[in-house]
Structure formats: structure tokens, C-alpha cells
C-alpha positions as CSV (number, residue, x, y, z in Angstrom):
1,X,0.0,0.0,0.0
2,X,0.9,3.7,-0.6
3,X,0.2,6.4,1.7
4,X,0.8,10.0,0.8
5,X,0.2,12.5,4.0
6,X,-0.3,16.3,2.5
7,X,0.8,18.4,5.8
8,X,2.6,21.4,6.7
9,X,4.0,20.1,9.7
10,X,6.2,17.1,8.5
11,X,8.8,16.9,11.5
12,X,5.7,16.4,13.4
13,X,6.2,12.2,11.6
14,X,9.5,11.5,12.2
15,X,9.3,9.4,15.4
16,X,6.1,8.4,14.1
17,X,7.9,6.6,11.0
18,X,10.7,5.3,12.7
19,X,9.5,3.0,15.9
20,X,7.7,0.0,16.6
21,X,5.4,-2.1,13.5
22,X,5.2,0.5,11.1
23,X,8.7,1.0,11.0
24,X,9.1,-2.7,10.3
25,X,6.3,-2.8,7.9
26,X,8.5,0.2,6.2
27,X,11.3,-1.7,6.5
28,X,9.7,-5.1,4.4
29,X,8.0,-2.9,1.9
30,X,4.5,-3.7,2.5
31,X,3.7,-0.2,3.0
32,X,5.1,2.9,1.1
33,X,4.5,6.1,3.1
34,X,5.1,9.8,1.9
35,X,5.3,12.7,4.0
36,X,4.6,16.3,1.8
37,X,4.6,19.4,2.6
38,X,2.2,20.9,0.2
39,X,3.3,24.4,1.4
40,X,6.3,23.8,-1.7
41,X,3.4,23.8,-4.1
42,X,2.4,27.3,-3.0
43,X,1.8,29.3,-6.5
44,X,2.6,32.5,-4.7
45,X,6.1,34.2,-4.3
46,X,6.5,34.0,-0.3
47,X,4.9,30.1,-0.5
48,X,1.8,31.3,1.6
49,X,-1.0,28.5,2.1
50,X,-3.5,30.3,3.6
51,X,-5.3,33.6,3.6
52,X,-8.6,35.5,4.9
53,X,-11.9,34.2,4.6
54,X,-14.3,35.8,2.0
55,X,-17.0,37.1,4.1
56,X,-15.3,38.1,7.2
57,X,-14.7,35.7,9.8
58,X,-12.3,34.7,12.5
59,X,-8.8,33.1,11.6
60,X,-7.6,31.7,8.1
61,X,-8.2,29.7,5.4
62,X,-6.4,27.2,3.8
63,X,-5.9,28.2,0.1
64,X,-6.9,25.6,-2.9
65,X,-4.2,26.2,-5.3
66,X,-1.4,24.0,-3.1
67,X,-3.7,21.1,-2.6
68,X,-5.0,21.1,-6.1
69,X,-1.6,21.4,-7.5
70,X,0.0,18.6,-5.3
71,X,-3.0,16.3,-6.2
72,X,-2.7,17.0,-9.9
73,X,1.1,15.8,-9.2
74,X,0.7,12.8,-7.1
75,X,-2.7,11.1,-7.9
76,X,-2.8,8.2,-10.0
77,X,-6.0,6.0,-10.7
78,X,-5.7,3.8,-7.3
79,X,-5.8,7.2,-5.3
80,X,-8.6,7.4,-2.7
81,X,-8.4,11.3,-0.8
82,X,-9.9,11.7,2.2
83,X,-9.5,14.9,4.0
84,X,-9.4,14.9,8.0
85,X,-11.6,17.4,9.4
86,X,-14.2,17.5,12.3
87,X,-17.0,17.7,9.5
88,X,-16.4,14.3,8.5
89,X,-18.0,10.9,9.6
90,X,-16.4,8.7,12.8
91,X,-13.3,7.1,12.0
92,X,-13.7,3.7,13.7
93,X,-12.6,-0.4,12.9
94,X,-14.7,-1.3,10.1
95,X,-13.7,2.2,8.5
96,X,-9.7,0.8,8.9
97,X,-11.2,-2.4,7.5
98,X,-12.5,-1.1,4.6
99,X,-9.6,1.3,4.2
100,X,-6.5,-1.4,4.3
101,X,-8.2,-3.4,1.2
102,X,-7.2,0.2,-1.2
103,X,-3.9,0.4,-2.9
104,X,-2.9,4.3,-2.5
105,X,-4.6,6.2,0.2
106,X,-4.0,10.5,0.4
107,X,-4.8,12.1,3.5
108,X,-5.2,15.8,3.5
109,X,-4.3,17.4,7.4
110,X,-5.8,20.7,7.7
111,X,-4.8,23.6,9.7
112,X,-6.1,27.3,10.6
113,X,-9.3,27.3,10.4
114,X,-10.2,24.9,7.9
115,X,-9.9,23.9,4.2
116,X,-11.2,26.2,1.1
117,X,-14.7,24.7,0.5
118,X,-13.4,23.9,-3.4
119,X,-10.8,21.4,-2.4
120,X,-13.6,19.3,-1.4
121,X,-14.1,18.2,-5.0
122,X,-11.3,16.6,-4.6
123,X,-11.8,14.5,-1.7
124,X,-13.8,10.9,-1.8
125,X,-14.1,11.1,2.1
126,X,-14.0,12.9,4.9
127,X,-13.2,11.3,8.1
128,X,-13.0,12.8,11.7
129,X,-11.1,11.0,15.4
130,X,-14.1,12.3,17.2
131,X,-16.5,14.7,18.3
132,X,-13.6,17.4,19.3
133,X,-11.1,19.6,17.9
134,X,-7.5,19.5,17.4
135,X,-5.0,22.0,15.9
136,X,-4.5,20.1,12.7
137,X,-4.7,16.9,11.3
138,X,-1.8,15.4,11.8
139,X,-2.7,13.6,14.7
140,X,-5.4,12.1,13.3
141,X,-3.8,11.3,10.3
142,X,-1.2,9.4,12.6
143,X,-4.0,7.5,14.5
144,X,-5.8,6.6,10.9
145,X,-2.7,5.4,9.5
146,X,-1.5,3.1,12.5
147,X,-5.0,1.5,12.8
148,X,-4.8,0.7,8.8
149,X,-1.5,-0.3,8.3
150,X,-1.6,-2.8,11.0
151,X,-4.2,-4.8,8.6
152,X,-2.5,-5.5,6.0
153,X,-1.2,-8.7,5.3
154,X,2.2,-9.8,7.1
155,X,2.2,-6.7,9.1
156,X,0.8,-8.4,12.2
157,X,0.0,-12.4,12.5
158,X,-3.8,-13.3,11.6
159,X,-4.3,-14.8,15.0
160,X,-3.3,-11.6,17.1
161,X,-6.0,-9.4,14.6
162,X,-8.9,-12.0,15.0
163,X,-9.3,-11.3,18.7
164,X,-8.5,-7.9,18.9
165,X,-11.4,-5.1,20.1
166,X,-13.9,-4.2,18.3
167,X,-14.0,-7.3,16.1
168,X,-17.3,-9.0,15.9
169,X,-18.3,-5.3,17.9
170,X,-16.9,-7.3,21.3
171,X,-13.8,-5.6,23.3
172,X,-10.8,-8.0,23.5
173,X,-10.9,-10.8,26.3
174,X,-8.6,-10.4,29.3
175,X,-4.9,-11.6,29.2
176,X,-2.5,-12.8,31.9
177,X,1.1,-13.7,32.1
178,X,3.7,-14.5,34.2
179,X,3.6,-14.8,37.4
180,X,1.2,-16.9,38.0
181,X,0.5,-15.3,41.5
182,X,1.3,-11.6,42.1
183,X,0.5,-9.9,45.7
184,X,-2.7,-12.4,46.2
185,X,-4.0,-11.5,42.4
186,X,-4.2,-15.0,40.3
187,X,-4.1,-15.8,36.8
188,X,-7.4,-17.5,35.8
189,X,-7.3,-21.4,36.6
190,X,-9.0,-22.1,33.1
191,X,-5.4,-20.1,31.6
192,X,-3.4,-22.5,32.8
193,X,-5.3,-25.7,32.4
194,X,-4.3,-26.7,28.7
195,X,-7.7,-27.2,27.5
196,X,-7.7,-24.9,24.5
197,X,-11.1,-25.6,23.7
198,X,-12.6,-24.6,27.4
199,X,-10.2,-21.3,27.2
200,X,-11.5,-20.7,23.7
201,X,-14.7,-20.9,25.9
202,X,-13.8,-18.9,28.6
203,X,-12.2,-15.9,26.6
204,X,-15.5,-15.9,24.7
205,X,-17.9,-15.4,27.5
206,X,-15.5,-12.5,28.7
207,X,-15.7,-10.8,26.1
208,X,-19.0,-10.9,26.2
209,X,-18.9,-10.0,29.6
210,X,-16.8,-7.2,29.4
211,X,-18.6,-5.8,26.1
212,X,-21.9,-5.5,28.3
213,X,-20.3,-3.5,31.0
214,X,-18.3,-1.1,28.9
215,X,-19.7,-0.5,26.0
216,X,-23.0,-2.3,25.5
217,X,-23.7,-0.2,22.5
218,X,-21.3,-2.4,20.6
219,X,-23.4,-5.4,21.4
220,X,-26.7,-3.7,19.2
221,X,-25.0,-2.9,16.7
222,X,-25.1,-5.4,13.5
């Protein structure tokens, strides 16, 4: 997969790119990501992005003509934009789902006080973390990206991913390791009896369990 982040902050990626899985995804080439600073396709003679808003209005705008002209440059026929702003719908699971079977995603990170209404054209989605409001996108974009990348083949084993939160809509079952015993807290009986099939059991009804008493919502959903 290809990933191509439009920011104007891209320091703000470096320890993001460089740790943990995604760094060893990077590493195998199963995932190709691009940081760009779109403020280097600024048409104008001092590279400014942004400007006043027609009509009068607090802050600033992003201008079209850097986003427009970095798309026109890095698009091919795979490319999916989606463009991260508090407008957009809930990024959640099934969205990452969905999102890790395309070949060459674009995420657009705003800043200021939003995005010229006309680079919308552009966009095939717009996706938001939640129901608040950040400086700019980047963090989001960093959150989206993680939760994505992780599904793609080889980048974590199958098993870990198929009982992982959130799939089926249940919340991962509890886990324990060693020691067995620590200051009078024990580690499930049922964990350490070698019955796979009664621990496949067991994990299953606490999930179930622990779904209905943190997020019961989850369970009504189809």
C-alpha cells in the first residue's frame, strides 16, 4: 500500500515513521508512506497556504491552489483522498477495514481554520477521530494510519487481529502472564489448564462479559 500525507507540519512524523510495526512494515516494503509538505506547491512568491476568509470571519483559510496542485502531481487511478476534518464521519474499525483493502490512500491534514470549500471536489471522504477539535490533522492522520496499516497482510499475525477489540463489535478478552500469583491476584485457573477448547470458551464469554459493561452499545450494533 501507498500512503501519501499532505501536511505542513512534517517533523511532526519523524518518530512516528521510525519505531515499533510501522517501521518494520516500512522496512519489508508492505507499506510505502510519503510525507509532503504541500506548502512547496504554494503558487505565490512567499509560499503562503493560507489567507482570509471571504466574508469576514475569525482566523484563516487554507488556500486551494497548493492542494490542487499537489493532487494534480501525485494522484494516479488507485488514489482514494480523504481529507481529515471535524466535518467528516467517525473514523472507527470497520472504517480501517474497509480502508486497508485500497492500494494508495492521500490524507489531506488541515490547519487554521479549515480547508477552502473547493478542495472538497477533490476529496472521496472525509473522516474525523471524534466529536472534538485538534490544531490540525496530523494527529489524526497518525491515528488513521496506525490503525490501517496494522491490517495489511504480514504486518501483524492473523491470530493476534482476529481477537483484537472491536472485532465482531466485542472488546478484546482479558490476558495474563507471568507470574502466576502476584500480591494475592491470580491468573485465571481455566489459563493454565491446557484445555484450548474450554479457554477458547472462557475468553468468549469474557468478552461478552466485558462488552456489556463497557460499551453495551457495541453489542446492538449489526
Amino acid at each position: 500500500m501507498r500512503i501519501d500525507i499532505l501536511t505542513l507540519f512534517p517533523n511532526m512524523f519523524q518518530g512516528f515513521l521510525t519505531e515499533s510495526i510501522l517501521k518494520r512494515a516500512l522496512d519489508k516494503k508492505i507499506l510505502e508512506i510519503n510525507i509532503i509538505d504541500f506548502r512547496e506547491y504554494s503558487p505565490l512568491n512567499n509560499k503562503q497556504v493560507d489567507d482570509t476568509p471571504y466574508g469576514g470571519g475569525a482566523g484563516m483559510v487554507l488556500r486551494c491552489e497548493p492542494i490542487f496542485l499537489c493532487l494534480d502531481e501525485i494522484k494516479d487511478d488507485d488514489a482514494y483522498v480523504i481529507m481529515l476534518t471535524p466535518d467528516g464521519k467517525t473514523f472507527n474499525q470497520k472504517e480501517a477495514t474497509v480502508l486497508s483493502q485500497k492500494k494508495h490512500l492521500i490524507f489531506l491534514c488541515g490547519h487554521y481554520e479549515g480547508f477552502d470549500e473547493r478542495i472538497k471536489s477533490l476529496v472521496d471522504l472525509e473522516l474525523s477521530l471524534g466529536d472534538f477539535v485538534l490544531t490540525g490533522g496530523e494527529v489524526p492522520a497518525m491515528a488513521m494510519v496506525d490503525a490501517i496499516s496494522r491490517l495489511l497482510p504480514d504486518v501483524i499475525n492473523d491470530e493476534s487481529l482476529e481477537s483484537e477489540s472491536f472485532t465482531n463489535n466485542l472488546l478484546d478478552y482479558p490476558n495474563y502472564t507471568k507470574p502466576k500469583v502476584y500480591r494475592g491476584l491470580e491468573v485465571p485457573p481455566i489459563l493454565l489448564s491446557g484445555n484450548h477448547a474450554k479457554i477458547k470458551e472462557y475468553r468468549m464469554q469474557e468478552q461478552i462479559k466485558k462488552t456489556k459493561e463497557k460499551r453495551p452499545d457495541l453489542i446492538t450494533k449489526e
